[in-house]
PQR file of N, CA, C, O and H, with PARSE charges and radii, in Angstrom:
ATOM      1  N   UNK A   1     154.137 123.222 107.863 -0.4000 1.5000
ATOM      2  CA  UNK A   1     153.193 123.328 108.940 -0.0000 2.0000
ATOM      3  C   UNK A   1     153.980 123.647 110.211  0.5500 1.7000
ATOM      4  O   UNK A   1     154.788 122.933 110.806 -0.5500 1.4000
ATOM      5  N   UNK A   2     153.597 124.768 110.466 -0.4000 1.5000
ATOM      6  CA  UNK A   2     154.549 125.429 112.257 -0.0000 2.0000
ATOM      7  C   UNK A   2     153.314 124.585 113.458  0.5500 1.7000
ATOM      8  O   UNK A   2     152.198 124.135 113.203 -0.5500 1.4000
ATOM      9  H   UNK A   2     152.940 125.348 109.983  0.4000 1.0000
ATOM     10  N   UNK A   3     153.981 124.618 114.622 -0.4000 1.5000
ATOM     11  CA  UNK A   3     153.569 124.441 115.609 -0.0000 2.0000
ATOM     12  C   UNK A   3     152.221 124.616 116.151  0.5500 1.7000
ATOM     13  O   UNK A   3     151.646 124.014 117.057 -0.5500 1.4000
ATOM     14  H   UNK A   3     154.888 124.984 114.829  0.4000 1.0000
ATOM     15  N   UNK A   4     151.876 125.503 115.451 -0.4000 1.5000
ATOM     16  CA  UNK A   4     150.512 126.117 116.044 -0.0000 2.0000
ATOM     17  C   UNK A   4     149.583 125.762 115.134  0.5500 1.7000
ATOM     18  O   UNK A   4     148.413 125.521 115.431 -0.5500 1.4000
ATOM     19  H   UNK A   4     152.344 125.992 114.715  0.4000 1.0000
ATOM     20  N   UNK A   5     149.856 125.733 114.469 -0.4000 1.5000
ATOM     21  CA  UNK A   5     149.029 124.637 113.430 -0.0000 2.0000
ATOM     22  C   UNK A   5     148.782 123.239 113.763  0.5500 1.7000
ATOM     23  O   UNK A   5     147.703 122.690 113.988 -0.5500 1.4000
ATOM     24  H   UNK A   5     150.807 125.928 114.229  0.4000 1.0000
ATOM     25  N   UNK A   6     149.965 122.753 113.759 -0.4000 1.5000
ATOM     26  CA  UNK A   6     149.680 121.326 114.798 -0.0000 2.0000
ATOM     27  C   UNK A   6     148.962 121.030 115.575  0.5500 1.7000
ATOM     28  O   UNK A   6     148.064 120.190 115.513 -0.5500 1.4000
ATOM     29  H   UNK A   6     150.841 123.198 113.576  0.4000 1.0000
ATOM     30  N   UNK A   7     149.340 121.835 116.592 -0.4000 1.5000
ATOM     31  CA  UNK A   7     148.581 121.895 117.947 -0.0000 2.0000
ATOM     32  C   UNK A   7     146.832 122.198 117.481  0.5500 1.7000
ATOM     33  O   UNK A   7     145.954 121.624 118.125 -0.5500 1.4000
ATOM     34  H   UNK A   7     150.070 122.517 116.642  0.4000 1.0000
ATOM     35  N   UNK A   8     146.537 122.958 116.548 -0.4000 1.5000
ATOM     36  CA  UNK A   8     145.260 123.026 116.219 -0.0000 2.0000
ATOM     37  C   UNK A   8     144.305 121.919 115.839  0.5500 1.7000
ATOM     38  O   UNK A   8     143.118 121.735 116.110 -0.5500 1.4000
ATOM     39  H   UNK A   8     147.251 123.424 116.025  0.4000 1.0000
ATOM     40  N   UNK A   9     145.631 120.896 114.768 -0.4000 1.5000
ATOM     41  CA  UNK A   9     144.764 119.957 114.401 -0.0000 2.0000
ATOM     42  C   UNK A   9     144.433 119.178 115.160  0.5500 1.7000
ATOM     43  O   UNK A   9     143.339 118.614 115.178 -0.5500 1.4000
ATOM     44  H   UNK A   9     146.595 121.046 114.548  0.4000 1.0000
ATOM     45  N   UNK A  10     145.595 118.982 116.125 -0.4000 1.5000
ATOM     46  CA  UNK A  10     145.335 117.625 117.537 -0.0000 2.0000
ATOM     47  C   UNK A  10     144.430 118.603 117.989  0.5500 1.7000
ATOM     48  O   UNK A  10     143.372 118.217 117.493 -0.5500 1.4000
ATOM     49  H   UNK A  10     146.484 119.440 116.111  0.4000 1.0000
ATOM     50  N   UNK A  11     144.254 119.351 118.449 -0.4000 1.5000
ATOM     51  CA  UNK A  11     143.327 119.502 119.265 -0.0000 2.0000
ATOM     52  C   UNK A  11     142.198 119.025 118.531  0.5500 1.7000
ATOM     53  O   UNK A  11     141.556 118.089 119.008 -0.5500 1.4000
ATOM     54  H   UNK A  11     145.114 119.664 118.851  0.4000 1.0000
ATOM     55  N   UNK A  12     141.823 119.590 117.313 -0.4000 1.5000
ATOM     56  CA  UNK A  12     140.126 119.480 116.591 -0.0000 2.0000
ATOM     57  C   UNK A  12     140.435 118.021 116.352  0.5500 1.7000
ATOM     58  O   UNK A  12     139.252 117.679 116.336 -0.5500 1.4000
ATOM     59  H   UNK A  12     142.344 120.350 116.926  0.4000 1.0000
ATOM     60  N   UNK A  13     141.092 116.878 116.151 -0.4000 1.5000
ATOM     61  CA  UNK A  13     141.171 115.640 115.785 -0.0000 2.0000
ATOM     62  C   UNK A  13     140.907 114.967 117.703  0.5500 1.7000
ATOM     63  O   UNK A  13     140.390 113.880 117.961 -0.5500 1.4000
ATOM     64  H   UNK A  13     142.052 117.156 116.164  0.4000 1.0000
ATOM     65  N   UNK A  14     141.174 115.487 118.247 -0.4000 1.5000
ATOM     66  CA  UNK A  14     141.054 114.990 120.154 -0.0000 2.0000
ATOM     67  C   UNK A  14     139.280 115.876 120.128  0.5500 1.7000
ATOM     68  O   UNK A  14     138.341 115.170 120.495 -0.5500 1.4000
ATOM     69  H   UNK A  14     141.593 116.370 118.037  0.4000 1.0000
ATOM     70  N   UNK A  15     139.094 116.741 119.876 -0.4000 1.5000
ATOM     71  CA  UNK A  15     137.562 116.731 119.957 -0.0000 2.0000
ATOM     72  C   UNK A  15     136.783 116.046 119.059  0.5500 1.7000
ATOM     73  O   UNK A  15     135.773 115.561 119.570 -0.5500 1.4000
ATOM     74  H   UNK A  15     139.857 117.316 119.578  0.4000 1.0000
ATOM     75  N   UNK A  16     136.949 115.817 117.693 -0.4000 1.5000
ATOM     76  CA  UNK A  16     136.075 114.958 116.840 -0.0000 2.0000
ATOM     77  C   UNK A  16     136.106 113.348 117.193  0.5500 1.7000
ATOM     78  O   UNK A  16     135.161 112.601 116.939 -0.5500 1.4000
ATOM     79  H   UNK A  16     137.769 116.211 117.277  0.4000 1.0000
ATOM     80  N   UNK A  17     137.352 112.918 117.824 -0.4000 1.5000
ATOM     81  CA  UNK A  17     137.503 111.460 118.662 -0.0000 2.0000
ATOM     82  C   UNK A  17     136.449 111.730 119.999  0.5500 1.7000
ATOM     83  O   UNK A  17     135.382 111.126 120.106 -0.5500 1.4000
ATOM     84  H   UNK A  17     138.120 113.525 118.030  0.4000 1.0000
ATOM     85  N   UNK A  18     136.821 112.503 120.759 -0.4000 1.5000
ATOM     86  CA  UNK A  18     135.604 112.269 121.806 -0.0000 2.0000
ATOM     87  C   UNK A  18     134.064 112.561 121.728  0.5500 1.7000
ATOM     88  O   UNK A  18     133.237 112.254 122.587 -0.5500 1.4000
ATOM     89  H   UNK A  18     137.687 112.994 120.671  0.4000 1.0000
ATOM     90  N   UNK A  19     133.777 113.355 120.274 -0.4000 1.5000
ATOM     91  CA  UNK A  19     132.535 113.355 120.164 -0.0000 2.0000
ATOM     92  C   UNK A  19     131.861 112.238 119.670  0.5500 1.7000
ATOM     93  O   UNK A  19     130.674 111.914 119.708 -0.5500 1.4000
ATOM     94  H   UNK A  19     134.449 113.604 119.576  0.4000 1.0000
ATOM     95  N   UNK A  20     133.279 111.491 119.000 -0.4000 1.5000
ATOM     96  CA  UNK A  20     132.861 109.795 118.334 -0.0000 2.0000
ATOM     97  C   UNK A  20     132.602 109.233 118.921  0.5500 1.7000
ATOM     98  O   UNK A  20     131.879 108.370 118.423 -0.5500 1.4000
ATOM     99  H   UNK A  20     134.243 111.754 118.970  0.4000 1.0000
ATOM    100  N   UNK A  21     132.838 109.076 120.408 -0.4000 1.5000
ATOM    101  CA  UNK A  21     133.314 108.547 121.430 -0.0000 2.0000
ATOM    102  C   UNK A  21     131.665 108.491 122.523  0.5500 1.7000
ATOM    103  O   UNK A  21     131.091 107.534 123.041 -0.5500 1.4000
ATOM    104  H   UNK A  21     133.425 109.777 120.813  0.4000 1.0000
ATOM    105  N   UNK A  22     131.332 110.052 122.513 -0.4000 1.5000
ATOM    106  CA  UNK A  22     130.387 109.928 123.341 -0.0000 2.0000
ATOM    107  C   UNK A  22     128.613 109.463 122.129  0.5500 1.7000
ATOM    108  O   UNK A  22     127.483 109.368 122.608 -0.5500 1.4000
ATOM    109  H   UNK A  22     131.799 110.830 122.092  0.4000 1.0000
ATOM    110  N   UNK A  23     128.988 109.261 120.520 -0.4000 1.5000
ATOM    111  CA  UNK A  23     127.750 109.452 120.410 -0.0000 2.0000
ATOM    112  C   UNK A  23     127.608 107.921 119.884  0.5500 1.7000
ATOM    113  O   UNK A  23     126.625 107.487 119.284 -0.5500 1.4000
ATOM    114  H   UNK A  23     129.906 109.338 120.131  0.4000 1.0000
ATOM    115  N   UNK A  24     128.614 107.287 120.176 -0.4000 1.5000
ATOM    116  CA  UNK A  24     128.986 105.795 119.852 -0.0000 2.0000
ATOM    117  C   UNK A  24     127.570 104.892 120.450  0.5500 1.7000
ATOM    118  O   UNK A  24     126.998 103.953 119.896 -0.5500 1.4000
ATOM    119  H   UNK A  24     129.413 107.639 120.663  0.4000 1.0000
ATOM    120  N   UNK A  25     127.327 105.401 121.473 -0.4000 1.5000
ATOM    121  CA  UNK A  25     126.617 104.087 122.295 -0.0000 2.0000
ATOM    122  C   UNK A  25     124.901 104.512 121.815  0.5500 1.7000
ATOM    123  O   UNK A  25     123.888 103.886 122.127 -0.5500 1.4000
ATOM    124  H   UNK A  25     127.791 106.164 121.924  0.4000 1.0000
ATOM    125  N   UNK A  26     124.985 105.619 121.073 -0.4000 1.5000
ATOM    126  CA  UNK A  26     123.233 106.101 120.949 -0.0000 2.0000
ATOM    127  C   UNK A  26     123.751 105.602 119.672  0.5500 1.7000
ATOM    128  O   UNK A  26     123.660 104.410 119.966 -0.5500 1.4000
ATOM    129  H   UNK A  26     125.808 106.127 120.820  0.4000 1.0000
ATOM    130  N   UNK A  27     124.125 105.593 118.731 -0.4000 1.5000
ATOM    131  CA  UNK A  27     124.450 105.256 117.256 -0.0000 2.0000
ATOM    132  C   UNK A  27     123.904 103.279 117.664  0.5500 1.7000
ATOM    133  O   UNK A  27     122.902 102.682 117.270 -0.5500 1.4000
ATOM    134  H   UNK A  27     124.199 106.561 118.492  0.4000 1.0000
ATOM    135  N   UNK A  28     124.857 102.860 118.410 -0.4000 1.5000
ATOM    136  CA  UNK A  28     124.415 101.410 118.750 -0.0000 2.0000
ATOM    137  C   UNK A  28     122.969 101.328 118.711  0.5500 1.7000
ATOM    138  O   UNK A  28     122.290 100.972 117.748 -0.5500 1.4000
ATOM    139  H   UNK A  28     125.671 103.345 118.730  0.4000 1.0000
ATOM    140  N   UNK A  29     122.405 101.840 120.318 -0.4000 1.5000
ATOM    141  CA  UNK A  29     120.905 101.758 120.381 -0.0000 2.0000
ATOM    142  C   UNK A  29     120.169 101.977 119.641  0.5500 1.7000
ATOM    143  O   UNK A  29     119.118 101.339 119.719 -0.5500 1.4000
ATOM    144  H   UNK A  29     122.957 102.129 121.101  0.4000 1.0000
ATOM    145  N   UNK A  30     120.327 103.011 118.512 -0.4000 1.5000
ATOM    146  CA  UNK A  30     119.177 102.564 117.625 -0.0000 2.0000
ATOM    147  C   UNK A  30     119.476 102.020 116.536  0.5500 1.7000
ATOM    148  O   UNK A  30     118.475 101.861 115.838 -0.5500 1.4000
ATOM    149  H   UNK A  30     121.180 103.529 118.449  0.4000 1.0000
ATOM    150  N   UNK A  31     120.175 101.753 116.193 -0.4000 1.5000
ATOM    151  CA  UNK A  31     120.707 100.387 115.393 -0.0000 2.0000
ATOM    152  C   UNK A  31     120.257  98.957 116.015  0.5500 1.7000
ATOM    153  O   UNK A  31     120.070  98.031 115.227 -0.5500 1.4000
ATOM    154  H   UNK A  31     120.988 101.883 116.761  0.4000 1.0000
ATOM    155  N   UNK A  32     120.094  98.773 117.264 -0.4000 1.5000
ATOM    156  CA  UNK A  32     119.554  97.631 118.013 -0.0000 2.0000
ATOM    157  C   UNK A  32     117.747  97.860 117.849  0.5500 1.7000
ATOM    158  O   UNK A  32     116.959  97.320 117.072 -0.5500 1.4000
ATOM    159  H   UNK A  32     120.246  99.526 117.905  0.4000 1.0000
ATOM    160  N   UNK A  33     117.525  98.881 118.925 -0.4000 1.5000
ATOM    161  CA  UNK A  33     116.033  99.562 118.399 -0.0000 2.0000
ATOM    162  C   UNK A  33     115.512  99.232 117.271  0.5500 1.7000
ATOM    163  O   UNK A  33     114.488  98.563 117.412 -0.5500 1.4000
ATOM    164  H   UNK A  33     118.165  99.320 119.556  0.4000 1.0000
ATOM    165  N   UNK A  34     115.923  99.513 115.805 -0.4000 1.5000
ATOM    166  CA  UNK A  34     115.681  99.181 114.713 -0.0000 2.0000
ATOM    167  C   UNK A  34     115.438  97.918 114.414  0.5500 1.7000
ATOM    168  O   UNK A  34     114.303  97.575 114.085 -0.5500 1.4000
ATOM    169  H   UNK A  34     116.754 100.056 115.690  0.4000 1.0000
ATOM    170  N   UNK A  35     116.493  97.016 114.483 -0.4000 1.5000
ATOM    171  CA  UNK A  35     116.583  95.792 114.141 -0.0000 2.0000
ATOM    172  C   UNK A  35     115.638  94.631 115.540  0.5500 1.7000
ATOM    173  O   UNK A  35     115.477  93.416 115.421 -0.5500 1.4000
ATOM    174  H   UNK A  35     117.416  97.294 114.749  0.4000 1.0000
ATOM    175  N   UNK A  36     115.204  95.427 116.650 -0.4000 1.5000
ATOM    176  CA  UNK A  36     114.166  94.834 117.425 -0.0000 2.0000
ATOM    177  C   UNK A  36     112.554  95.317 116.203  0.5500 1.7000
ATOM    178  O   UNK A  36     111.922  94.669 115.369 -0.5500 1.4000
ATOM    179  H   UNK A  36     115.335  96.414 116.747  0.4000 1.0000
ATOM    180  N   UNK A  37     112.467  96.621 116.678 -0.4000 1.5000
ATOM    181  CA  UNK A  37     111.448  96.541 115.560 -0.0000 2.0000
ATOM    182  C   UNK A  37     111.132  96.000 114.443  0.5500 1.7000
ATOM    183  O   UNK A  37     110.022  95.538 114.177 -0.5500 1.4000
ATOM    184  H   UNK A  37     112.980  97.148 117.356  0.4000 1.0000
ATOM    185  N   UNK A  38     111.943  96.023 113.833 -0.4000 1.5000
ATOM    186  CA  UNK A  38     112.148  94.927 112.198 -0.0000 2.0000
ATOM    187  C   UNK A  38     111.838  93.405 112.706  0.5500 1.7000
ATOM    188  O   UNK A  38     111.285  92.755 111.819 -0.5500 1.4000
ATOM    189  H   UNK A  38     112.844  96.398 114.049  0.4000 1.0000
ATOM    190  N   UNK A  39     112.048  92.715 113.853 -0.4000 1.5000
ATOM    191  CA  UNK A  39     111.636  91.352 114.244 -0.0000 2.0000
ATOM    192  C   UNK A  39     110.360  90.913 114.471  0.5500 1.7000
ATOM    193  O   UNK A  39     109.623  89.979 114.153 -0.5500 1.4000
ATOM    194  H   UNK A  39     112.498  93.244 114.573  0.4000 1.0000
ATOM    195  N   UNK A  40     110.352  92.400 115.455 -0.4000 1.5000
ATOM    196  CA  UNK A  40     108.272  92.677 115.958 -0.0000 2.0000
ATOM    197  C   UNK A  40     107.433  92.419 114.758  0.5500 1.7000
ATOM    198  O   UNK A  40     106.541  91.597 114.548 -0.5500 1.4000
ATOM    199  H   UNK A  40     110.951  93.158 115.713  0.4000 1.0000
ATOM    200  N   UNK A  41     107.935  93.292 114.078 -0.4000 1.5000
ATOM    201  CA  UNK A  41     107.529  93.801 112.410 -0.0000 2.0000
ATOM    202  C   UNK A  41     107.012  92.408 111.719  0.5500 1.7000
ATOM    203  O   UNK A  41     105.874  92.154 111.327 -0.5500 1.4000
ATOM    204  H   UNK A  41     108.659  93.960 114.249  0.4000 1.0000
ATOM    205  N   UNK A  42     108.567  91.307 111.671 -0.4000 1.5000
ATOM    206  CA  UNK A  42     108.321  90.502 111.184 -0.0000 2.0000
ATOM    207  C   UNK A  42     107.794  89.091 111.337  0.5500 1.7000
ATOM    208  O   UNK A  42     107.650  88.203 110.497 -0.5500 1.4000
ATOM    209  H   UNK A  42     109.493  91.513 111.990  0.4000 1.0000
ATOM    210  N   UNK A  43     107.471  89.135 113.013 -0.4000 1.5000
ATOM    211  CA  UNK A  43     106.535  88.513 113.802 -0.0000 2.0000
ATOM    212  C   UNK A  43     105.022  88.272 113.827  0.5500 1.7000
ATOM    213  O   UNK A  43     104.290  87.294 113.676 -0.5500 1.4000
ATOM    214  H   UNK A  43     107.588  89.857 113.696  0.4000 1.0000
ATOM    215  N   UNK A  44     104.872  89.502 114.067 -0.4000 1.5000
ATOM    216  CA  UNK A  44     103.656  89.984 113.059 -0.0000 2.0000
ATOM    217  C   UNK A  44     102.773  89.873 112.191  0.5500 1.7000
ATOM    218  O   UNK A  44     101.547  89.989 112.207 -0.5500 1.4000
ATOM    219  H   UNK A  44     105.467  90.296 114.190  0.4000 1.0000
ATOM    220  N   UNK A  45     103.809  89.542 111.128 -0.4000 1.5000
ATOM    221  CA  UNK A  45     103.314  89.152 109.556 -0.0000 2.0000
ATOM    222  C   UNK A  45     103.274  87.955 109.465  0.5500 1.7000
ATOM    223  O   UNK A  45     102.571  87.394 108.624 -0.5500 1.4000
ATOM    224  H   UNK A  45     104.805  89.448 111.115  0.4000 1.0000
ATOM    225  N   UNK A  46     103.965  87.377 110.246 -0.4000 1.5000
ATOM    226  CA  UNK A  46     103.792  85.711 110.254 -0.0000 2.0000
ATOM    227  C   UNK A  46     102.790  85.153 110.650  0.5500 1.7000
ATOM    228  O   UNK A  46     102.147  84.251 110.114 -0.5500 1.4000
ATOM    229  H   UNK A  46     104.537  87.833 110.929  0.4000 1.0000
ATOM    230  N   UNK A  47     102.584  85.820 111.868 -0.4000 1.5000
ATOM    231  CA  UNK A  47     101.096  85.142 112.903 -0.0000 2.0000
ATOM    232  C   UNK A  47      99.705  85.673 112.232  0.5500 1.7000
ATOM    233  O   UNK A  47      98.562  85.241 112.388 -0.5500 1.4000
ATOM    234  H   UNK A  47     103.106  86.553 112.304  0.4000 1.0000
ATOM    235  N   UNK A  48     100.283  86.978 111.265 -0.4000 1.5000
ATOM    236  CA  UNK A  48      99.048  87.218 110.589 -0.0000 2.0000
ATOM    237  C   UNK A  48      99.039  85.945 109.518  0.5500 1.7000
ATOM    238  O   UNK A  48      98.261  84.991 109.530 -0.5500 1.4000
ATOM    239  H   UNK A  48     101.211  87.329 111.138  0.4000 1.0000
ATOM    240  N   UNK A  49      99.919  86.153 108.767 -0.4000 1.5000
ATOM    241  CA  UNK A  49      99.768  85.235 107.700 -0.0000 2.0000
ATOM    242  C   UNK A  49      99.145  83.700 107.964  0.5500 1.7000
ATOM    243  O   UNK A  49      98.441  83.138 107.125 -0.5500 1.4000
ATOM    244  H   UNK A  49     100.551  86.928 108.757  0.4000 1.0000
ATOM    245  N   UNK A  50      99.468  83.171 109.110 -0.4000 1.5000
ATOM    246  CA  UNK A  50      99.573  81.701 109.726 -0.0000 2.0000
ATOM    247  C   UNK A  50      97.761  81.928 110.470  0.5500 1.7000
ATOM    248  O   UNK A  50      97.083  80.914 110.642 -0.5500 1.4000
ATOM    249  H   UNK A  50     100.040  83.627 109.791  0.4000 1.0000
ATOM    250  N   UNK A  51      97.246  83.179 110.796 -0.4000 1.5000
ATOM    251  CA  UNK A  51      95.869  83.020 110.896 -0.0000 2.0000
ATOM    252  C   UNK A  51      95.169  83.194 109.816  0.5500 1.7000
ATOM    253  O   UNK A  51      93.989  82.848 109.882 -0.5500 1.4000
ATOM    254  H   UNK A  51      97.797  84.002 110.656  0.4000 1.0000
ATOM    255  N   UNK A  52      95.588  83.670 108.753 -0.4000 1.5000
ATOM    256  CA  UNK A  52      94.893  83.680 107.123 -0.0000 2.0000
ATOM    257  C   UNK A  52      94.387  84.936 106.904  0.5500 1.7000
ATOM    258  O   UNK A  52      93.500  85.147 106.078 -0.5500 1.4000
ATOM    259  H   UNK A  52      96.547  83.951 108.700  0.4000 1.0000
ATOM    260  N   UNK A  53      94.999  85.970 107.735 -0.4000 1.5000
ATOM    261  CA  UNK A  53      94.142  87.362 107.551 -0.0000 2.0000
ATOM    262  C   UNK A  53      94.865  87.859 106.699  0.5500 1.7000
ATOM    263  O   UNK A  53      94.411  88.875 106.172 -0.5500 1.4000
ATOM    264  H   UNK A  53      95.720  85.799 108.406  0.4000 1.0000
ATOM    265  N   UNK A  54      96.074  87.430 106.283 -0.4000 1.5000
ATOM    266  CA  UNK A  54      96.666  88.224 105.227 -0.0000 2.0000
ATOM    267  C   UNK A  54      97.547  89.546 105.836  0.5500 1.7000
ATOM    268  O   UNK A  54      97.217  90.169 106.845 -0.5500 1.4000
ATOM    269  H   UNK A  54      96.443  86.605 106.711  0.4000 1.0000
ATOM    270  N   UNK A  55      98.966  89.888 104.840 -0.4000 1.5000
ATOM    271  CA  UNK A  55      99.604  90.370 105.426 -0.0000 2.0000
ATOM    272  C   UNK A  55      98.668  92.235 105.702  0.5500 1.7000
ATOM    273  O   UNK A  55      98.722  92.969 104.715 -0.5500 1.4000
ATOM    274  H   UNK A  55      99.234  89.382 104.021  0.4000 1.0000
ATOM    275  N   UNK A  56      98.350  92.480 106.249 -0.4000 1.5000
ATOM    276  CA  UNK A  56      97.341  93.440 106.660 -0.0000 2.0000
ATOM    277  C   UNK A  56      97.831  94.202 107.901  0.5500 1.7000
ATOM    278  O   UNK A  56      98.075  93.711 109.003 -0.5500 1.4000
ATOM    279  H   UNK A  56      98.306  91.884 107.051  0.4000 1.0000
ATOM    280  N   UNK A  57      97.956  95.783 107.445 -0.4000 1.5000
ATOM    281  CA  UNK A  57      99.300  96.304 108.589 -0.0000 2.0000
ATOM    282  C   UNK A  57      98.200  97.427 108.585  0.5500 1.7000
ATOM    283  O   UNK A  57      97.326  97.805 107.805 -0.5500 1.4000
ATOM    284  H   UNK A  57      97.758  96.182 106.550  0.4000 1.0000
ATOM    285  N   UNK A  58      98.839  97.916 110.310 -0.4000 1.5000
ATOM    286  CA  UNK A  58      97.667  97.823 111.023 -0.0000 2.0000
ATOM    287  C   UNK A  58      99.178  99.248 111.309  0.5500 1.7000
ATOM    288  O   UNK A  58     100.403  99.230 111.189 -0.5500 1.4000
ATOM    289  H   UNK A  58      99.549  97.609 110.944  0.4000 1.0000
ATOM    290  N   UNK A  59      97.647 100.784 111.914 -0.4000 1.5000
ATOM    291  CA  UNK A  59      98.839 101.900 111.593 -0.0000 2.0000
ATOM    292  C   UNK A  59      99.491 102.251 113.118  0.5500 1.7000
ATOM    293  O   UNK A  59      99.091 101.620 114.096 -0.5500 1.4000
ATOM    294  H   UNK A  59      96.652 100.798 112.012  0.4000 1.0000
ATOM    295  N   UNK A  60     100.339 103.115 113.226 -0.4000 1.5000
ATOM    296  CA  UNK A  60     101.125 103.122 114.357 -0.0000 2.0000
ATOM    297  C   UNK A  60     100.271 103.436 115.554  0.5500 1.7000
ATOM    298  O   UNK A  60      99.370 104.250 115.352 -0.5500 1.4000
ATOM    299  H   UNK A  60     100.664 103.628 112.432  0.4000 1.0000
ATOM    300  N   UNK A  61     100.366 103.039 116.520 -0.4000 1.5000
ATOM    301  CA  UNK A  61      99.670 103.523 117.655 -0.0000 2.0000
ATOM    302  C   UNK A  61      98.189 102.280 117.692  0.5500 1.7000
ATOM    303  O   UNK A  61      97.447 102.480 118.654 -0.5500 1.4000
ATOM    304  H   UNK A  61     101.097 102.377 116.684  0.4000 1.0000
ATOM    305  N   UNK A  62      98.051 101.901 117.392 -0.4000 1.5000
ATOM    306  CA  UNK A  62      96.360 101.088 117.450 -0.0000 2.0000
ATOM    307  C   UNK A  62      96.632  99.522 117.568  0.5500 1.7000
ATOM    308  O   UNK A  62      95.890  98.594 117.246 -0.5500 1.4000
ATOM    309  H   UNK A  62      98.654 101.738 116.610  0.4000 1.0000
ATOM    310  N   UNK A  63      97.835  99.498 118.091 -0.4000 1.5000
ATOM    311  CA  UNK A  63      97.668  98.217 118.728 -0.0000 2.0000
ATOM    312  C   UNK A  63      96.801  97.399 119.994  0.5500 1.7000
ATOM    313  O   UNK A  63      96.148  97.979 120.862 -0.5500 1.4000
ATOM    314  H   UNK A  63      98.437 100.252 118.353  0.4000 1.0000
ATOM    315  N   UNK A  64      96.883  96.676 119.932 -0.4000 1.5000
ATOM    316  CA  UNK A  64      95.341  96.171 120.727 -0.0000 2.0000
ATOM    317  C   UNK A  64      95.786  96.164 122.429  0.5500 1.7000
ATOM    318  O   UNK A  64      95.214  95.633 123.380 -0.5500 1.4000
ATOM    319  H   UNK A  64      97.413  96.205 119.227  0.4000 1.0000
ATOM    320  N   UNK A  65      96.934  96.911 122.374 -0.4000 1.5000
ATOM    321  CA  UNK A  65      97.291  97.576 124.016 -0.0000 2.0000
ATOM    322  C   UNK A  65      97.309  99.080 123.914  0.5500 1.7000
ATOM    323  O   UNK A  65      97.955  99.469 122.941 -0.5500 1.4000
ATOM    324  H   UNK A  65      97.398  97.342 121.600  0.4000 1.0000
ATOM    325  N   UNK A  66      96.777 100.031 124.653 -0.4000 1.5000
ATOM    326  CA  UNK A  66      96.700 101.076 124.413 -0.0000 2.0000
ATOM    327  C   UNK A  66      97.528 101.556 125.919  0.5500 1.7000
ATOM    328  O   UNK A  66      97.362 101.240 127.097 -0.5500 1.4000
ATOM    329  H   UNK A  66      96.252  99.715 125.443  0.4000 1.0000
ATOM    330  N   UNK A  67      98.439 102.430 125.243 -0.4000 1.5000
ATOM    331  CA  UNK A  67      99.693 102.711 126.032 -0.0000 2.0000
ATOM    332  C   UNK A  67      99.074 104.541 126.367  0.5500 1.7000
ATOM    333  O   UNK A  67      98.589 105.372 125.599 -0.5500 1.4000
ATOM    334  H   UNK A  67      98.575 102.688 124.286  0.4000 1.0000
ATOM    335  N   UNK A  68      99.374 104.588 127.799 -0.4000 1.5000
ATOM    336  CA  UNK A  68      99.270 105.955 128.129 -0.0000 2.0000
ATOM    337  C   UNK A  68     100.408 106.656 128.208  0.5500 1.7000
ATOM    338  O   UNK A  68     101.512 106.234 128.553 -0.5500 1.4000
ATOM    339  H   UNK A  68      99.768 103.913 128.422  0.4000 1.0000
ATOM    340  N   UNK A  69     100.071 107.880 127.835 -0.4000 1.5000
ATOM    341  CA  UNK A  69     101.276 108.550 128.168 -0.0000 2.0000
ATOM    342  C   UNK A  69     101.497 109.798 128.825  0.5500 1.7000
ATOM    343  O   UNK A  69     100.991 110.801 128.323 -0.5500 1.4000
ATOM    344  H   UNK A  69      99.174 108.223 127.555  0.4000 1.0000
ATOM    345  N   UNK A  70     102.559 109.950 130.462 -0.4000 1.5000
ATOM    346  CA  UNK A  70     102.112 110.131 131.761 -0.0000 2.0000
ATOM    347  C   UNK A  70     102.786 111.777 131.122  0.5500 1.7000
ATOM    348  O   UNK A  70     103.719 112.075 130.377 -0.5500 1.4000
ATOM    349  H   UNK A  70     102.971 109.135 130.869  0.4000 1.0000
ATOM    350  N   UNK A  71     101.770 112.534 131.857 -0.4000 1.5000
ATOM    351  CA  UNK A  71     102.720 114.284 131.153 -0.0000 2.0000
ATOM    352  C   UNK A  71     102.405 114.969 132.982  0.5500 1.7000
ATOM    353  O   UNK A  71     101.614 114.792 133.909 -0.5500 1.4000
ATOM    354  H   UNK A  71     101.011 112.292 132.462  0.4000 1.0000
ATOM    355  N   UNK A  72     103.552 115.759 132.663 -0.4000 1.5000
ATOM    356  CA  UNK A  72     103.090 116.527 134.004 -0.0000 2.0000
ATOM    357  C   UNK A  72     102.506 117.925 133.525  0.5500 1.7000
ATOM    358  O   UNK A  72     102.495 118.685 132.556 -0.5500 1.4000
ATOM    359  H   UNK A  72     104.194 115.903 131.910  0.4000 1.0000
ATOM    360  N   UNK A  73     101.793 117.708 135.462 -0.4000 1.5000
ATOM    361  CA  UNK A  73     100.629 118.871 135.101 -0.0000 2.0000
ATOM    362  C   UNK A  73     101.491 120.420 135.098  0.5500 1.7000
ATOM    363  O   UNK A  73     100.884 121.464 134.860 -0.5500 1.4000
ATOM    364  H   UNK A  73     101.802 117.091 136.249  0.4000 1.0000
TER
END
């Protein structure tokens, strides 16, 4: 392996580290994201279960808060 070869790999090994680097903290968040939802999720099923309605899942969006969502004109 000559020089310029080298220099090629550090370089592509110094860009695949900083792309690790910058996509590190969104890889976190939804790994957190997830595992919040999965709690909601399993919150849920409890308070259903504990009122006797049975585990009974209810589809995305029709929760008993209805969320707007602001668009520009």
């Amino acid at each position: 392996m000559d020089t310029t070869q080298l220099q090629g790999l550090i370089g592509t090994l110094a860009v695949l580290g900083l792309l690790a680097l910058v996509m590190l903290p969104s890889i976190i968040g939804v790994a957190h994201d997830r595992r919040i939802d999965r709690q909601l999720r399993q919150a849920e099923e409890r308070a259903a279960a504990l009122d006797g309605s049975g585990p009974e899942r209810r589809a995305r969006g029709t929760s008993a808060h209805s969320h707007r969502i602001a668009r520009a004109a």
